[in-house]
Each structure stands twice: as C-alpha cells, then as structure tokens.
C-alpha positions as CSV (number, residue, x, y, z in Angstrom):
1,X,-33.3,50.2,-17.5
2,X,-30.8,50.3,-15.1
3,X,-29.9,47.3,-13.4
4,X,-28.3,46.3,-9.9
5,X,-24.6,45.6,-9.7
6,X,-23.7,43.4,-6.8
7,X,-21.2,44.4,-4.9
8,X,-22.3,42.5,-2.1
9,X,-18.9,41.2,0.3
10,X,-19.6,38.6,2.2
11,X,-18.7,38.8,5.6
12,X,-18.4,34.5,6.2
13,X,-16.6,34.1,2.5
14,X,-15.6,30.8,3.8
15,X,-18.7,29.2,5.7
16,X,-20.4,26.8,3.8
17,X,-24.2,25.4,4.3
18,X,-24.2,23.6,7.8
19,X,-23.5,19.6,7.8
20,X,-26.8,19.4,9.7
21,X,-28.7,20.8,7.0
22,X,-26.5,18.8,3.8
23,X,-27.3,15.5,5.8
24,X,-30.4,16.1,6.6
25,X,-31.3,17.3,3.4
26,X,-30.0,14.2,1.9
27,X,-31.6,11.9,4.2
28,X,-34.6,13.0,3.3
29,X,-34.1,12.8,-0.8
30,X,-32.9,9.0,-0.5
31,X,-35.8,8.1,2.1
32,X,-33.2,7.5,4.7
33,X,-33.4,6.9,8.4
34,X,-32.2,10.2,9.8
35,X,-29.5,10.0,12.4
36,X,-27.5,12.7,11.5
37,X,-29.1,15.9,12.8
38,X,-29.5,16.0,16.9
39,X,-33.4,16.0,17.3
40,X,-35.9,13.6,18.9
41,X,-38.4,11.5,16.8
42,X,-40.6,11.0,19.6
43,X,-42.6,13.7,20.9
44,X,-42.8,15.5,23.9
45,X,-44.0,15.4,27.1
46,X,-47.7,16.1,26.8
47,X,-48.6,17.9,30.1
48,X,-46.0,20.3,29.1
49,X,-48.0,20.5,25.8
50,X,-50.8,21.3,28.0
51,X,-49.5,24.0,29.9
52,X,-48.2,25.7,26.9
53,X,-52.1,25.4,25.4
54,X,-53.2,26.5,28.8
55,X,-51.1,29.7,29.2
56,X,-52.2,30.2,25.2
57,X,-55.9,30.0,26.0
58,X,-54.9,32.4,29.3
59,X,-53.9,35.1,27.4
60,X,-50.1,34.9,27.4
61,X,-50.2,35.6,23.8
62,X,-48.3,38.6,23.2
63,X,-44.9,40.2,23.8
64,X,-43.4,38.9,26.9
65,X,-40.4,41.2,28.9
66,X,-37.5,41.0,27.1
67,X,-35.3,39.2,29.6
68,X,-38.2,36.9,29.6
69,X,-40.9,36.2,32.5
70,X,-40.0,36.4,35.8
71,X,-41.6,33.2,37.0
72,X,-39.2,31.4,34.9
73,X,-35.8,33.1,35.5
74,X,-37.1,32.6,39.4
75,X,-37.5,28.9,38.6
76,X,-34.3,28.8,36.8
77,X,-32.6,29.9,39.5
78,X,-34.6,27.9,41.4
79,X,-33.2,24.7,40.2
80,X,-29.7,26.3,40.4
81,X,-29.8,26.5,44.2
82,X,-31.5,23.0,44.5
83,X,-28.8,21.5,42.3
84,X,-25.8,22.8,42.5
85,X,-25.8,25.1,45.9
86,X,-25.3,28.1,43.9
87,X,-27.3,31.7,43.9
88,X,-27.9,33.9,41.1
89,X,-30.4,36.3,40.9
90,X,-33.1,36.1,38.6
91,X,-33.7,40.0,38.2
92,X,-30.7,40.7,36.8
93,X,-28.3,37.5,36.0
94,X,-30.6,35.3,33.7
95,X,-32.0,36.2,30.5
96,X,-34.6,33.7,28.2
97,X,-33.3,33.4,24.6
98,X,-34.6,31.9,21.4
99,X,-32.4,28.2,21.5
100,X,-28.9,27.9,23.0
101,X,-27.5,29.2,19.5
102,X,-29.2,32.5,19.8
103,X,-27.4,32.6,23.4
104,X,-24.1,31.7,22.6
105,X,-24.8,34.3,19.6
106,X,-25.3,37.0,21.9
107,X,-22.6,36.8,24.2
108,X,-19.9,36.5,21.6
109,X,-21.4,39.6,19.7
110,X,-21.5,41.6,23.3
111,X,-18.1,40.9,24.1
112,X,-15.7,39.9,21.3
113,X,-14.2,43.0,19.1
114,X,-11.9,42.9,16.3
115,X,-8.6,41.0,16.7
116,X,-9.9,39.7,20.0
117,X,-9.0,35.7,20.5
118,X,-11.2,33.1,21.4
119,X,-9.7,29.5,22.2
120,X,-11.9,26.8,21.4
121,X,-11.8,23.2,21.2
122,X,-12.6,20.9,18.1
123,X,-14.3,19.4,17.0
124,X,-16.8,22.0,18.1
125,X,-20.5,22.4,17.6
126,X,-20.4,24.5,14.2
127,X,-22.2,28.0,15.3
128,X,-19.0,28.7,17.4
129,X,-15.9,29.5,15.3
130,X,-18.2,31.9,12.1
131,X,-20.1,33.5,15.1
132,X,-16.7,34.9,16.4
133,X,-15.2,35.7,12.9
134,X,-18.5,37.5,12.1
135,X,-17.6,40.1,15.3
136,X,-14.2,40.5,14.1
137,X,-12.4,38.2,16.4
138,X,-10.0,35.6,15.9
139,X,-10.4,31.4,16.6
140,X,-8.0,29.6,17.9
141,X,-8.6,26.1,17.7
142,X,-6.9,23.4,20.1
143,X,-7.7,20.2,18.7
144,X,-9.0,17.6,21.1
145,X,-7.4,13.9,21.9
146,X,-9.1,12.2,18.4
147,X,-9.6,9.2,20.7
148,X,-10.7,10.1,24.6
149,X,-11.4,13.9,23.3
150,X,-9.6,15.1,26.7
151,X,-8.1,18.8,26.9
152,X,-4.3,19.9,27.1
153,X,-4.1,21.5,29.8
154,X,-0.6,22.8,29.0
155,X,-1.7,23.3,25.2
156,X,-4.1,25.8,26.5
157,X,-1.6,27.6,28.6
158,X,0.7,27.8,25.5
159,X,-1.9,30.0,23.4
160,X,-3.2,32.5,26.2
161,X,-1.6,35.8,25.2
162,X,-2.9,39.5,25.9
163,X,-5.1,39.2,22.7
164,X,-7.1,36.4,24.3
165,X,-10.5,37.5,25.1
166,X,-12.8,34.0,25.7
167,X,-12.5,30.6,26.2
168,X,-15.0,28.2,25.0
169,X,-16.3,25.4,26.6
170,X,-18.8,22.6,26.0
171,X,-19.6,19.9,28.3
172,X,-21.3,17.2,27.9
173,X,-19.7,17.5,24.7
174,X,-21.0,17.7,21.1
175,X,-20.4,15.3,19.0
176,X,-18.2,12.8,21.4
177,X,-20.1,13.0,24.4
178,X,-17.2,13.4,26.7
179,X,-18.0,15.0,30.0
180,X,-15.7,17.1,31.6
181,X,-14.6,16.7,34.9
182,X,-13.7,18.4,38.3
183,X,-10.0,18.1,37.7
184,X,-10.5,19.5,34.1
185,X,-12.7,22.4,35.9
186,X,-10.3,23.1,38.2
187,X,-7.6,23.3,36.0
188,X,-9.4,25.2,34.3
189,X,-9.8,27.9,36.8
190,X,-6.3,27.8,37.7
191,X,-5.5,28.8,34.1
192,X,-8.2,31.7,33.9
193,X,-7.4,33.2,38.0
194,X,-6.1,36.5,37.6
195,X,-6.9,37.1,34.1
196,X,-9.6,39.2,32.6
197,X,-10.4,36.4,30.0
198,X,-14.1,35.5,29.8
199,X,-15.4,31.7,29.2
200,X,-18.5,30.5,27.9
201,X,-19.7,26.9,29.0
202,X,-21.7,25.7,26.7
203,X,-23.9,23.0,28.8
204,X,-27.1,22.3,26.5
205,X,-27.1,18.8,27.8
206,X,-26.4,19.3,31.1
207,X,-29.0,16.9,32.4
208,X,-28.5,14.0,29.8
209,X,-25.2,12.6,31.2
210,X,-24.8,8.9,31.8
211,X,-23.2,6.2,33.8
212,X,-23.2,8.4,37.2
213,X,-21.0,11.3,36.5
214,X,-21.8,14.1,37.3
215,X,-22.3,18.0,35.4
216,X,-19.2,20.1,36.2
217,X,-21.3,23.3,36.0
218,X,-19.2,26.6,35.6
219,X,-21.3,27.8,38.4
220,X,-19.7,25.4,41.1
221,X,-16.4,27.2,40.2
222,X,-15.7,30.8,41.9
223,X,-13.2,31.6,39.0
224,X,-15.1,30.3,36.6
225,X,-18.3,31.6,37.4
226,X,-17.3,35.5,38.1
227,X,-16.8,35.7,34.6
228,X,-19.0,33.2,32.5
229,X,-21.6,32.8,30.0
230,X,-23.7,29.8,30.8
231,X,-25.6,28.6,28.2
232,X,-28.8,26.0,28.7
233,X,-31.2,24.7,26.1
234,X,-35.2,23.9,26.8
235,X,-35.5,22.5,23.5
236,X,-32.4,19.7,24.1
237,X,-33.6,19.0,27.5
238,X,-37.0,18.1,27.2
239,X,-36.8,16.8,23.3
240,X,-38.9,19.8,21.9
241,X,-35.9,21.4,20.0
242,X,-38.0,23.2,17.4
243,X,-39.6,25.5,20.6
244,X,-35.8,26.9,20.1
245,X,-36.2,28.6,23.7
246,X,-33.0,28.0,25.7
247,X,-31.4,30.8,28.6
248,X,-28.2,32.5,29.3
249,X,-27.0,32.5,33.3
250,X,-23.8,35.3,33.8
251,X,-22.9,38.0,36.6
252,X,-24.5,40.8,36.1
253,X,-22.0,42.9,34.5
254,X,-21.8,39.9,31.8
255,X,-25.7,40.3,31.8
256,X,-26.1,43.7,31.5
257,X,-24.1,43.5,28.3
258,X,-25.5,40.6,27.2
259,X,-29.1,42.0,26.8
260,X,-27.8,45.1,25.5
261,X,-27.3,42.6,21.9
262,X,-30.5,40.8,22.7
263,X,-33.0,43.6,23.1
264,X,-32.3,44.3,19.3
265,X,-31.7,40.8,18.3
266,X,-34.8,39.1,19.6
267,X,-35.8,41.2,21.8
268,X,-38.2,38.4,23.5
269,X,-39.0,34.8,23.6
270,X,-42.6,32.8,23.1
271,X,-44.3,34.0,25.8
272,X,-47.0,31.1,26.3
273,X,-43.8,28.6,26.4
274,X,-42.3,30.5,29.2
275,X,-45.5,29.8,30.9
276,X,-45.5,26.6,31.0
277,X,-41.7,26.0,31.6
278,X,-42.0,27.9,34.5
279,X,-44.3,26.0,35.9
280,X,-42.9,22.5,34.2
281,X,-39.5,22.5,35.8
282,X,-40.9,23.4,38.9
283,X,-41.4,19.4,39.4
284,X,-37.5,18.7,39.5
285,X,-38.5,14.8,38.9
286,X,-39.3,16.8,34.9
287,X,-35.3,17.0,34.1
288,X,-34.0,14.7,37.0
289,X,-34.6,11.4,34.9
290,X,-33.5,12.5,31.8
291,X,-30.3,11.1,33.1
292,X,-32.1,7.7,32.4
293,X,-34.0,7.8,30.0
294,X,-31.1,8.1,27.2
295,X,-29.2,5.9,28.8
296,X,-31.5,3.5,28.2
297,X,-31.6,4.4,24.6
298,X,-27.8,4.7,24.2
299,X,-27.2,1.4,26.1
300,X,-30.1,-0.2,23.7
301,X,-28.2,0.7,20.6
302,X,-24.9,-0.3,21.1
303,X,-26.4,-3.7,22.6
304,X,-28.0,-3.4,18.9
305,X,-24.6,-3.2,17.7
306,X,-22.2,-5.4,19.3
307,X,-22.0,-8.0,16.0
308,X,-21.5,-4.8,13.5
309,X,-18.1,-4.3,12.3
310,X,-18.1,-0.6,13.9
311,X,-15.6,0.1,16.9
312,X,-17.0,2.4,19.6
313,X,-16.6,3.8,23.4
314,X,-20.4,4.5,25.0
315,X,-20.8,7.9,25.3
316,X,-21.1,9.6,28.5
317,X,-23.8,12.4,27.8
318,X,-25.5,14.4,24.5
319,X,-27.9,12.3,22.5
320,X,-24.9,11.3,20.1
321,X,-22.3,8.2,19.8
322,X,-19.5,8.2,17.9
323,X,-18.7,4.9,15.7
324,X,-15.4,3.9,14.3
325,X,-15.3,2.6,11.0
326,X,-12.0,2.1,10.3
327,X,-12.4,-1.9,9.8
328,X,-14.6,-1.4,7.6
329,X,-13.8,1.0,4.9
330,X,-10.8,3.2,3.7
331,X,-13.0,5.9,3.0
332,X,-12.6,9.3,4.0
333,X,-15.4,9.9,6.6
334,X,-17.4,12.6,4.4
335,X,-17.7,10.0,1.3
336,X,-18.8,7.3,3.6
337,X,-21.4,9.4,5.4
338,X,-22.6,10.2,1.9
339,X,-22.5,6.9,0.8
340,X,-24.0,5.3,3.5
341,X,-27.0,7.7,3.1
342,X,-27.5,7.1,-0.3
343,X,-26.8,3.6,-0.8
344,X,-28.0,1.7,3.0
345,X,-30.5,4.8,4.1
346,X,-29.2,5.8,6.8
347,X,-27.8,9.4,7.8
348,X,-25.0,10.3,10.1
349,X,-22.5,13.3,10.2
350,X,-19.0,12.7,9.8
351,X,-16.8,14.2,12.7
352,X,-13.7,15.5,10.0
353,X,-16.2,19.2,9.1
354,X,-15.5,19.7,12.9
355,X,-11.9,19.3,13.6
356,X,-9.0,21.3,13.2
357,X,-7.9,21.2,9.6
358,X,-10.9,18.6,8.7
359,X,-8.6,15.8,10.5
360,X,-10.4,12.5,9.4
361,X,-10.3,10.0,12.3
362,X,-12.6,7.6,10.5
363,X,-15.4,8.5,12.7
364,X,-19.1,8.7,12.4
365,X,-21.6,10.8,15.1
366,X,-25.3,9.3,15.1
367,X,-27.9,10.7,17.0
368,X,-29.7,7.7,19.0
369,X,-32.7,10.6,20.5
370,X,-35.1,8.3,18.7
371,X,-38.0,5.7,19.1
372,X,-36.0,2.0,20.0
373,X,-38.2,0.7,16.7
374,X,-36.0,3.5,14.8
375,X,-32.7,2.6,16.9
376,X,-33.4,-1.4,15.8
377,X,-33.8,-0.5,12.5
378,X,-30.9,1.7,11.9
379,X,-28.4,-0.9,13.9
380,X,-29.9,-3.9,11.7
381,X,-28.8,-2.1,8.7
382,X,-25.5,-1.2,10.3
383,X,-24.7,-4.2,11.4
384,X,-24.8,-5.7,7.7
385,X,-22.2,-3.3,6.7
C-alpha cells in the first residue's frame, strides 16, 4: 500500500506554541491560580448578555455583511467623533473582525510583501513578528528601555531605509502597560511625514488606562492617521475576550485593501454580537469607566503586595503589572515562572519570550483582570515568596 511521504516545509520553522497557551496549560495541570494569560475571571456585563440573546431570539442569526453591520461601524464612528474630535466614515473606513488578532492579521497580510520591513518594538505582543514573516516580510526589532519601556526616537530614525514598509505600534502597551504619549506621537509623526511607510497602532486597551493619562489615538495625528491601521478589541474592552469580535479603523484606500484579505479570511463576524454592541456602546458611560474600574483592581493588588519581596512600577493601562524579582531569586525568568506555577500555584508569563534576543530582565507579567478574592489570594501566596 503506498504510503504518504511528508514533505511538508513549514513556513514558521521557528515559532514555537504560544507562552499564553504553555502557561496556561500548566496552570491548569498543577491546579494553579491563573495569572498568566490576559482574560477576566469575572463575567460580563449582563445587559449586554441580553441584547446579544435579544438580537438572537430577533433573528440576527445568520451571515452578517462582511464589513460587518452598519449600525455598529456608525456607532463606532460614533464614539470616534465624541471622543477624540475625529471623522471617519463608517461605509467605507471601518471594518468588524473576529478579535484584534484577526485585524492586525489582516492588515499585515494586505500590505507587507516579501523583503518588506516592519519595525517593531519588544517586547511585543507575540502574533506580531510570525504574522509578518509568514507574508514574506522582514522584523526589525528595536528593543524597548527594559526599565520605563520608552522608545528611541533616534533608534528608530537609524533603521528606516527604502525597504521599510510598516511601523508597529502598541499603546497602552502589552505586557508593561506603558502608555504612550503626545510627545512620543508627535515624534512619531515627524519621523513618518513625507514617507510612504504605513503604521499600525495597536490600541486593544484603549479605554483601560489609569492614573489620568490620556489615549494618544493615531487618529488625533494628521500624519499618522492618513496612513494607519487602527486596531480595537470588544472582547478586551468589555472583559468578554472569548466573543473574539474586535474592528479595524484606516483611510479608505488602507480599507479597501484591508477587506480585500478579509472577505476570504473571515469573511464576517457573529452577527447577533454586532447587535447588541451596536446598541451597547451607544451608552458611552459602557466604556467610559473602564478607566476605573481596573484601577481599582490594579491599585488593590499592589496594596496586596507592598510586604512581598517583589519590586514594581504601577502600571499605567492593559490588565497586566510587571513584577521584579530580582531580590528574590537568580533564576532566569522562564524557570521561575515555571517554578512558581508548579511549586506555589500560581501562573504568570515571563517577559524574556518577548524581547529582542530573549533578554532576561528578571521580570514577571501577571494579569490582575480578576475577582479581588482571586487578586488576595494570588498576592498572599506572593507575598510568602
């Protein structure tokens, strides 16, 4: 009987199974309390459950348009206006995707060809750096400040070349929670004026920022915004992150493109859950106090953790805060996220599988989205390491 040879190449040789999914995995096994991977233990808001099994019970139960129902992009650009002062139109500049990956995804495959560059920062959220290798394109990674996270400016200027086809940003910033701000913006748009070099502004967390900054949307940036990707997440902002229904804001040039990749990707989003977000963000009060609300829970943790050996800066959006544990151990941060999941049950993702190079700063990112009886319990058994 003949039998299959595989000859199989794979295009990611070098990608290995996500840290989200090891951690989690092995949180999990050792019964451990999960602050590793970035999702909510509480639930979500339950009159948006209702309006999701109102628009169900209404009908809205097959294939919606593929940029995704009008009502919503309207409201999206809706809250756009209100926010931020800006206009985009919601016919033909913003598209509904499944999650903020799927979006980010989409507009690297729609615009980056092979030997194209792409200048990211690290440590980066994971999906960026294989997405772009996967078109054919080319990372380059500027490492971050391991200990305020800022951006050189001047770096940056250093790498731009004729090959350079995006920019990737990411703000409020995953895992340190940095924000970035108007100076950084405007530098920013200095850099990119007169160039044909696309960004993509990652801003999942736009509304969970803390301590009265304020979101530096690409949007408010003329430079920026002519030429950008924005990239928003329903599932991160309203704690629901296995809806996986996010939306991609960009000219309409960018746009046009953009769908071009998503017609035969997704083609289109939960219909029923586009209902009721449409009508749910309508009420701006829905995403305004998010704001709040984590602050709350961050500032309850680290109060949690002020006798722990554990050295830290509150963070100033995401869900995440970084810990230092460099009086504690000698460990490299891998082992000691492994060994504090096995050994004191609880689960965190060490910052090193996200920097250039793996550089090990001896920090830890936990997720403090949780219940404050999970947040108590996690701190208590920090605090006795």
């Amino acid at each position: 009987m003949p039998t299959y040879k595989n000859s199989l190449k794979s295009k990611l040789p070098e990608v290995p199974t996500s840290i989200f999914s090891v951690m989690s995995s092995l949180a999990n096994e050792h019964k451990a309390i999960n602050l590793s991977q970035g999702f909510p233990n509480f639930e979500t808001s339950k009159e948006l459950i209702n309006l999701v099994n109102k628009a169900m019970l209404s009908g809205k139960n097959q294939y919606a348009p593929m940029p995704g129902i009008f009502s919503l992009r309207r409201a999206i650009t809706t809250k756009m206006e209100n926010l931020y002062g800006v206009s985009y139109h919601p016919e033909t500049e913003v598209t509904i995707t499944a999650g903020a990956t799927q979006a980010i995804f989409t507009a690297i495959a729609a615009t980056v060809n092979k030997g194209d560059e792409v200048i990211i920062f690290k440590p980066a959220y994971d999906c960026y750096e294989p997405t772009i290798q996967l078109f054919g394109g080319v990372p380059i990674a500027i490492q971050l400040d391991p200990e305020s996270f800022s951006i050189d400016w001047e770096e940056v200027k250093k790498v731009i070349n004729s090959k350079t086809k995006m920019i990737i940003i990411n703000t409020p910033h995953n895992p340190s929670g940095r924000v970035l701000s108007e100076k950084d913006m405007l530098q920013l748009e200095a850099i990119l004026k007169d160039t044909s070099i696309l960004l993509l502004s990652d801003e999942v967390y736009e509304h969970i920022i803390f301590d009265g900054e304020t979101h530096q949307t690409a949007a408010l940036y003329p430079v920026l915004a002519e030429r950008a990707f924005i990239i928003a997440s329903f599932g991160k902002t309203f704690h629901n992150t296995g809806w996986k229904i996010g939306y991609c804001i960009a000219p309409i040039a960018l746009t046009k493109e953009f769908r071009k990749i998503h017609q035969f990707n997704v083609f289109s989003v939960h219909h029923p859950t586009q209902a009721a977000l449409a009508s749910y963000i309508s009420e701006p009060e829905n995403y305004l106090n998010l704001g709040s609300f984590y602050q709350e829970k961050r500032d309850l943790f680290l109060s949690y953790l002020k006798e722990s050996r554990f050295k830290f800066t509150p963070s100033k959006g995401t869900y995440f805060q970084l810990l230092n544990f460099e009086n504690i151990t000698e460990e490299g941060d891998y082992d000691f996220a492994i060994r504090l999941t096995k050994e004191a049950k609880i689960a965190s993702v060490p910052i090193s599988v996200f920097n250039t190079n793996n550089l090990d700063t001896k920090v830890l990112r936990f997720c403090f989205a949780k219940t404050d009886e999970t947040l108590k319990q996690a701190a208590k058994i920090l605090c006795n390491i």
